[in-house]
C-alpha positions in Angstrom: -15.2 24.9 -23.3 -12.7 23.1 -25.4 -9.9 25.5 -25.2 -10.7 25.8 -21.3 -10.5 21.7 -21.2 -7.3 21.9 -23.1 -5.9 24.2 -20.8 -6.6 22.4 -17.6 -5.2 19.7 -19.0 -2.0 21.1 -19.9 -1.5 22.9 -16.7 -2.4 19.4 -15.1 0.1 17.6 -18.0 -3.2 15.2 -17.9 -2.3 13.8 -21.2 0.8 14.1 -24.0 0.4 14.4 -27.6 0.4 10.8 -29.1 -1.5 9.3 -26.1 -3.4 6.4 -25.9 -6.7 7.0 -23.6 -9.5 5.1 -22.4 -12.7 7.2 -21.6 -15.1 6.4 -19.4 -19.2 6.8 -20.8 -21.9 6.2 -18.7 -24.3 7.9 -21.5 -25.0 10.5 -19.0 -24.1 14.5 -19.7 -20.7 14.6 -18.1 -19.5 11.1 -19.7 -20.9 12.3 -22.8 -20.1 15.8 -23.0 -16.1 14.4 -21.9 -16.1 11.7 -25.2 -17.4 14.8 -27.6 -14.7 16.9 -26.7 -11.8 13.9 -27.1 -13.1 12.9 -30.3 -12.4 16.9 -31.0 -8.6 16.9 -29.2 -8.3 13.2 -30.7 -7.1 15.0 -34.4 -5.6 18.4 -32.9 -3.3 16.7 -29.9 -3.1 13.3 -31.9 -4.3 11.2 -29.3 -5.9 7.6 -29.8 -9.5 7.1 -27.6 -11.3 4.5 -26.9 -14.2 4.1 -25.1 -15.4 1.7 -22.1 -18.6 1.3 -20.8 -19.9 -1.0 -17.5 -23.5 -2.5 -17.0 -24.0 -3.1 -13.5 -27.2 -4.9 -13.8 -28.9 -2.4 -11.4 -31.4 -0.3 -13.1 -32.8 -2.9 -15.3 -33.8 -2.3 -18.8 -33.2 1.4 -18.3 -29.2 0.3 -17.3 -29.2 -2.1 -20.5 -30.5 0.8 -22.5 -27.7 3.1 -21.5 -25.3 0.8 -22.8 -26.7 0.3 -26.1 -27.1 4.3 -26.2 -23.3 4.3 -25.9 -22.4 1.0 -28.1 -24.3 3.5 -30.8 -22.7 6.7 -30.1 -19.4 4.8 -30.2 -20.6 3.2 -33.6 -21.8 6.3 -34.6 -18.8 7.9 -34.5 -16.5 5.4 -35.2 -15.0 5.0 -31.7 -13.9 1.6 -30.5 -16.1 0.3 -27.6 -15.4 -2.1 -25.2 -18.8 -3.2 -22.8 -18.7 -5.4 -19.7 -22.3 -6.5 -17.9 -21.8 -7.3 -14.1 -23.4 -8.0 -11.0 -23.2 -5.1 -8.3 -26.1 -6.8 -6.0 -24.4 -9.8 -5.8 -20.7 -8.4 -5.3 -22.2 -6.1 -3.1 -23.5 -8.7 -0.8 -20.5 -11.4 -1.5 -18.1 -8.4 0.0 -20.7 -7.0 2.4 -20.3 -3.5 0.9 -22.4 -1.2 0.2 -23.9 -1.0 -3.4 -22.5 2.1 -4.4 -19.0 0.9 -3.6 -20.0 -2.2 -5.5 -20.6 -1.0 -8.3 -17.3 1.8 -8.5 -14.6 -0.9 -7.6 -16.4 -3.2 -10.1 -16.7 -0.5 -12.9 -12.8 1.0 -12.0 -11.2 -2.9 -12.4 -12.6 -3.4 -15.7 -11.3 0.2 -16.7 -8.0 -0.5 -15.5 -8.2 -4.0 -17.5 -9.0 -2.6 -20.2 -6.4 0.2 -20.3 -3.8 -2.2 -19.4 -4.3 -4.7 -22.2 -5.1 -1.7 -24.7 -1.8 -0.2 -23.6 -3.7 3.3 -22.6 -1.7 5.9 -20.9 -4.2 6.9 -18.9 -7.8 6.3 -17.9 -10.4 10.0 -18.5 -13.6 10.1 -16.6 -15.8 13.0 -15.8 -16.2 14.4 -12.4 -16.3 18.0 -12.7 -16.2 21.0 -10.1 -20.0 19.9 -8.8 -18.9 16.5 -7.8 -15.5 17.7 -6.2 -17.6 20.3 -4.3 -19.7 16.8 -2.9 -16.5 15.2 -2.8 -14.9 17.6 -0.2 -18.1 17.5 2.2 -18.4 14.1 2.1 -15.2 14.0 4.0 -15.6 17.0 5.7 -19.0 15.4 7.3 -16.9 11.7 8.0 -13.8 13.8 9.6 -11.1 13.4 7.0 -7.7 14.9 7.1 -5.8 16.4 4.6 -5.8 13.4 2.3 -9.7 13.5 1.8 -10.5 17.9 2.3 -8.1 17.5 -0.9 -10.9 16.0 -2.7 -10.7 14.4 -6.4 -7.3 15.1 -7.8 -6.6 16.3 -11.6 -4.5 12.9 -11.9 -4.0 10.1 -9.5 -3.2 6.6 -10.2 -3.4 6.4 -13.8 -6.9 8.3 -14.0 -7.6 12.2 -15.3 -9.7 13.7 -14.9 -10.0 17.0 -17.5 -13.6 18.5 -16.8 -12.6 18.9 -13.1 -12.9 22.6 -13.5 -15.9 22.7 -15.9 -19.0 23.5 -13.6 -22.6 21.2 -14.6 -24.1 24.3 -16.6 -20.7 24.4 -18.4 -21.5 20.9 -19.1 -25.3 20.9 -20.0 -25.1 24.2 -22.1 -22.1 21.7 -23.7 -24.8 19.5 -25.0 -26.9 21.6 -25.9 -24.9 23.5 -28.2 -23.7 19.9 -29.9 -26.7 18.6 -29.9 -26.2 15.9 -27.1 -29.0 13.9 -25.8 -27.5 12.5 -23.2 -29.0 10.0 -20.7 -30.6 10.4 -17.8 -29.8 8.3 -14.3 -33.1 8.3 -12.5 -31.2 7.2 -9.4 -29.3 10.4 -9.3 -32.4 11.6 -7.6 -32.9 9.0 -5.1 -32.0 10.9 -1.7 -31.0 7.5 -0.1 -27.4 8.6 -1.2 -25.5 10.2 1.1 -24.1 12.1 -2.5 -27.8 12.9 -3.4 -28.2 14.2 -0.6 -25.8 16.8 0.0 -26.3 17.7 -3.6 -30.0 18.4 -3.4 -30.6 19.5 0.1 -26.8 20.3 1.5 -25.7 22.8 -0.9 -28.4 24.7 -2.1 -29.0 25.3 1.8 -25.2 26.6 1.7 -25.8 28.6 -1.3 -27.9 31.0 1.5 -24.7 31.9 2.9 -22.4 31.6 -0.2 -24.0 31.9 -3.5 -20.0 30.6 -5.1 -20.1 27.7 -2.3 -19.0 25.2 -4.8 -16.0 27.5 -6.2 -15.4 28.1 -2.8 -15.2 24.1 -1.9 -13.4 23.6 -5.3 -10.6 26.3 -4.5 -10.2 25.6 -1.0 -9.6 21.8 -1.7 -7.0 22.7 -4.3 -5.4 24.7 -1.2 -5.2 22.4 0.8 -4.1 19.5 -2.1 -1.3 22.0 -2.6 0.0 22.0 1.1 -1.0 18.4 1.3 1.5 17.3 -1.4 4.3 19.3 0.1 3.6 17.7 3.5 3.5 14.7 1.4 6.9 14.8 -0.4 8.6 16.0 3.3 6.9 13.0 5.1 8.7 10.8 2.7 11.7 12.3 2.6 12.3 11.4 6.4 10.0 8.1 5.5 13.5 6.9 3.3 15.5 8.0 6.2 14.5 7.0 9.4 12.6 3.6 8.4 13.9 0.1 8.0 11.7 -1.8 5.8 12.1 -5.6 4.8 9.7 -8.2 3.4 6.6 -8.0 5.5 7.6 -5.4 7.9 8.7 -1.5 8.5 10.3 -0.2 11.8 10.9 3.1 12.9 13.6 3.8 15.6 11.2 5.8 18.4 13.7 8.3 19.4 13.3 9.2 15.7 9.9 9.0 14.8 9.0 10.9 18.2 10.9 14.2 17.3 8.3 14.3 14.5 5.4 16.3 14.1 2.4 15.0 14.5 0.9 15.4 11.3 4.2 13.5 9.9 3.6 11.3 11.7 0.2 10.6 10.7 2.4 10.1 7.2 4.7 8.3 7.7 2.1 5.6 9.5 0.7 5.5 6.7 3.3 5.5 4.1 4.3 2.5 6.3 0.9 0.7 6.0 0.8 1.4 2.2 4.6 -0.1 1.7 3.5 -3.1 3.4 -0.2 -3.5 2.0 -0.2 -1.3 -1.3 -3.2 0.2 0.3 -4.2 2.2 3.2 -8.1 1.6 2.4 -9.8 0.9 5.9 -7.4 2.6 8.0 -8.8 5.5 9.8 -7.5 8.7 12.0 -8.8 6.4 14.9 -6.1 3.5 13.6 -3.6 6.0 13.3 -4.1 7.6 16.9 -4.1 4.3 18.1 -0.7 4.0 16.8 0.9 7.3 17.8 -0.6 6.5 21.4 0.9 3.0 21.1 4.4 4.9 19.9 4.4 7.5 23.0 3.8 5.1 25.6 7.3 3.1 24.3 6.1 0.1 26.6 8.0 -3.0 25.1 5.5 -6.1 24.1 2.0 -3.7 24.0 0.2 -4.4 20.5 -2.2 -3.0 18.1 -4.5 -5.6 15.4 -5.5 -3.3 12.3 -7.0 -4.2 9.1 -4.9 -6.2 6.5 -3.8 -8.7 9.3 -1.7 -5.9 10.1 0.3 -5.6 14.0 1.8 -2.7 15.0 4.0 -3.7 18.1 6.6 -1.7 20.4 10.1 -3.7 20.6 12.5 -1.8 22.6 13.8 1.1 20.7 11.3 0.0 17.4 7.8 1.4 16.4 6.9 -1.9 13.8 4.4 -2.2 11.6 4.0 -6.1 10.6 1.8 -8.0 8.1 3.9 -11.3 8.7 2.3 -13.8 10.2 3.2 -15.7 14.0 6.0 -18.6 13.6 5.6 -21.1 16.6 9.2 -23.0 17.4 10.5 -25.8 15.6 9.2 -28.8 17.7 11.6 -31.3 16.0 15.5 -31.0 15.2 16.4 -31.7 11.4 20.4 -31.9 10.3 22.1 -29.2 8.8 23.8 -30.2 5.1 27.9 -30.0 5.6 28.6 -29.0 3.1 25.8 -27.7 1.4 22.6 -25.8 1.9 19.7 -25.9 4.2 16.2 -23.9 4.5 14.5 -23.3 7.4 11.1 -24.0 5.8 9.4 -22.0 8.7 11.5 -18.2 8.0 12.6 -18.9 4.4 15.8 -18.5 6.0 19.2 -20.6 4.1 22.1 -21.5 5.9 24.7 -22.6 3.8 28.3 -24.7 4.9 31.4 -25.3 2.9 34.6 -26.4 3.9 37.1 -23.7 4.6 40.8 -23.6 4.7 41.2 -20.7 6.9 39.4 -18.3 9.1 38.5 -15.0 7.1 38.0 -11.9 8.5 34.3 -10.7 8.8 32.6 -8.1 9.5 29.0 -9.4 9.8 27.7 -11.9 12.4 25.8 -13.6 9.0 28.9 -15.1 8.7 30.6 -17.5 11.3 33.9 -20.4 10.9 33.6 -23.3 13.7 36.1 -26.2 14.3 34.4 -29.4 12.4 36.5 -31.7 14.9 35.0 -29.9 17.9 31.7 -30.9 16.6 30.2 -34.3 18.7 28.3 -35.9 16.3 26.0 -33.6 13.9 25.3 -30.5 13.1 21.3 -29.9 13.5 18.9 -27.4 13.3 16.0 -26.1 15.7 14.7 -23.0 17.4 14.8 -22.0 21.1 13.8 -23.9 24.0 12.9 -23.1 27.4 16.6 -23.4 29.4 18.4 -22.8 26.9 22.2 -21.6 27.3 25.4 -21.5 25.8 29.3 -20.1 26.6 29.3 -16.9 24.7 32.2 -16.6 22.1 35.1 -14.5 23.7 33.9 -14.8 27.3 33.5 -17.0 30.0 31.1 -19.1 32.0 27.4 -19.5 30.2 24.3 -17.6 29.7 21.0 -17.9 29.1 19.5 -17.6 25.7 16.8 -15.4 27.2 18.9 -12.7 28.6 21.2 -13.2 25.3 18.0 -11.6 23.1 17.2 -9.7 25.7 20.5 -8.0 26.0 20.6 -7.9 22.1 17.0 -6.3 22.0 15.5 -9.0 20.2 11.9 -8.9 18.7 9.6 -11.2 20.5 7.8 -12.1 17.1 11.9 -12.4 16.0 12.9 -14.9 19.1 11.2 -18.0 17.7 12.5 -17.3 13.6 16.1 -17.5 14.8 18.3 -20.8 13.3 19.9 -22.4 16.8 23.0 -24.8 15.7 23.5 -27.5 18.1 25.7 -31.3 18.1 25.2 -33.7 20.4 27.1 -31.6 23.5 25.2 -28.2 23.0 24.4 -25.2 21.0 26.7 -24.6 18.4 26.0 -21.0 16.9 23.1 -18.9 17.4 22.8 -17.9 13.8 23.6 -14.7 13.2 23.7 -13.6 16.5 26.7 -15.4 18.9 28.7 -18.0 18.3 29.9 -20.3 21.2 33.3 -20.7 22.8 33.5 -24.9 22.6 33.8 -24.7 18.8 35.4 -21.7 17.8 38.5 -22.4 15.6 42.2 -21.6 17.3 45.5 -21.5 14.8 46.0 -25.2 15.6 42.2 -26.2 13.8 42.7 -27.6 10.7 39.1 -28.7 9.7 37.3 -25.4 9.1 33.4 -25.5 8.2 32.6 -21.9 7.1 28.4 -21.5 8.1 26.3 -17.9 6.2 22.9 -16.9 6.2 21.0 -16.6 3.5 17.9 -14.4 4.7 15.8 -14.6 2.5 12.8 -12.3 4.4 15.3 -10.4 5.9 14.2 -11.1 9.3 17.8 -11.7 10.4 19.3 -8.7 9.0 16.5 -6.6 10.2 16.5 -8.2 13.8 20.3 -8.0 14.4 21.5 -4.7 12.6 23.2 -2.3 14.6 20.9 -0.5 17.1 
């Protein structure tokens, strides 16, 4: 079994000579049988272990024995060991999850703590073909796509997992042969599990039709992880092409993202969501729907609330995916520093002024020069108000500020962010968008202020880029 372990791991480059790797022990047979065969590789692939174990205070005495079980074995064999007791019930009930899923995100964020501070490479635990077997019809029975019918992968995240293709007799006639007295979880038995369940009455009822069903569940998820990681890799490929991504928000152009499949599209959604939120726990195929429906109806202003204070909105031309939050108008005016800077507490946004000597020539619409002897009175600061209009640089007559972001395609959630300029006459520079006619420097102007953005959030440079 060693030399099978070690082979698996190679082909899965789980670990590297001279790692550093934290095992997870429970005390059970697979936790058990995993730590054995380390302390074996330990010497032969020069690799440092340690060895972590969590209490989560739900069994009782029969919990607190399994850790002292493992503080000896550790002790026994000269193995550091690192122990945390917690509270699953009461994090359970604090996060209104379920006590399983207690206890796993619990016993996983003390793992990763641990590996962190000991500067582990990796973290080992030991689900084996049985549990990927569960695994895969777990999410078969819950609907999954592709992400979950690939079931527990070798290594994800930081965590290995080397026994993966070791079966439970593999395992048990492991101990055996070592002399192993493992512990045993009494609640591996109680059929309240959804897990339990499928492995005590599920399989052995698909064992009738397919004596290998757990091979067959084990290969086929491998499968379908292959073709998964290559619609992966593709999905993100046009992901860093066809997305514009700032602070707290990523935009797809829909004439793009529409001449997608729609399995990348289901991707790049979520490659989206997990930019924005470092997650994609809670979203669902029904989120995602929603948002592909949402895409193909390309009805400016309709909306979408998902998990993670998440919006996904249709602007125009722009699929967007949003965590950032609403930003009402600036009720009150406050002066803008000449020279010097000012920041727009509401958007993070800076606009900065200096004195300029002459007019340069720009590129950008960050960037604007204005007449200081034009200016009646002083330069201020607000955001748009109803009635709004201005003479648009270059042109004649006036026009509204509405149809000026509406000609523009300007975000709704963008239209109240944007810096308005204004003296005591009118609006002086919409910032980063238009500048007005009354103060726009001729060759006779000899008091230049030069006015930039400094976006901070982007918002600017994502809401005015080229379209």
């Amino acid at each position: 079994m060693l030399a099978h372990v070690l082979k698996f791991s190679n082909h899965h480059k789980l670990f590297s000579n001279g790692d550093c790797i934290l095992l997870a022990c429970s005390g059970g047979p697979d936790s058990l049988c995993m730590t054995h065969i380390f302390m074996r590789l330990a010497e032969k692939c020069n690799l440092k272990i340690f060895v972590a174990h969590v209490e989560h205070g739900i069994r009782g005495q029969a919990s607190i024995a399994d850790a002292q079980f493992v503080e000896k074995f550790c002790r026994d064999n000269q193995l550091p060991f690192y122990l945390k007791e917690v509270n699953a019930c009461a994090y359970a009930d604090t996060h209104k999850i379920s006590l399983e899923t207690a206890a796993r995100e619990l016993r996983y964020d003390f793992l990763r703590e641990t590996a962190h501070s000991l500067g582990c490479t990796a973290i080992a635990v030991a689900h084996h073909r049985g549990d990927q077997a569960e695994t895969v019809l777990m999410h078969m029975l819950r609907g999954a796509g592709l992400d979950g019918l690939s079931g527990i992968q070798p290594k994800a995240h930081g965590i290995i997992r080397p026994l993966l293709d070791c079966t439970r007799e593999d395992i048990e006639n492991y101990c055996r042969l070592h002399a192993l007295q493992p512990r045993r979880d009494a609640t591996n038995g109680d059929t309240t599990y959804t897990r339990n369940r499928i492995r005590m009455d599920l399989l052995p009822y698909l064992r009738s039709y397919n004596s290998n069903i757990e091979e067959t569940l084990c290969r086929t998820a491998f499968l379908l992880a292959e073709e998964n990681d290559f619609l992966t890799t593709y999905a993100q490929t046009v992901y860093n092409k066809i997305v514009s991504k700032v602070k707290n928000r990523c935009a797809f152009l829909l004439a793009e993202f529409s001449l997608q499949h729609i399995a990348v599209k289901r991707k790049l959604i979520r490659a989206a969501i997990f930019d924005l939120c470092g997650t994609t726990k809670d979203i669902r195929n029904v989120h995602i729907d929603a948002i592909i429906l949402l895409a193909a109806r390309e009805k400016t202003g309709t909306s979408i609330n998902l998990p993670h204070a998440l919006k996904v909105l249709i602007e125009y031309h722009q699929l967007i995916i949003s965590t950032e939050k609403e930003v009402t108008c600036i009720n009150k005016a406050f002066p803008l520093n000449v020279p010097g800077s000012t920041q727009i507490p509401e958007s993070g946004i800076i606009i900065n002024a200096e004195t300029a000597q002459t007019v340069e020539s720009v590129k950008t619409k960050q960037i604007c020069f204005i007449d200081k002897d034009k200016i009646a009175g002083s330069l201020k600061i607000r955001t748009r108000k109803n009635g709004d209009s201005f003479s648009p640089k270059g042109l004649t007559g006036h026009k509204k500020l509405k149809d000026l972001f509406i000609d523009n395609k300007i975000p709704r959630i963008d239209r109240d962010r944007i810096p308005i300029l204004f003296d005591d006459i009118g609006i002086v520079w919409i910032a980063g968008i238009q500048q007005d006619n009354r103060c726009v420097p001729t060759t006779e102007s000899k008091n230049l202020v030069k006015l930039s953005l400094n976006d901070t959030n982007s918002i600017l440079t994502f809401t005015t880029q080229p379209h």
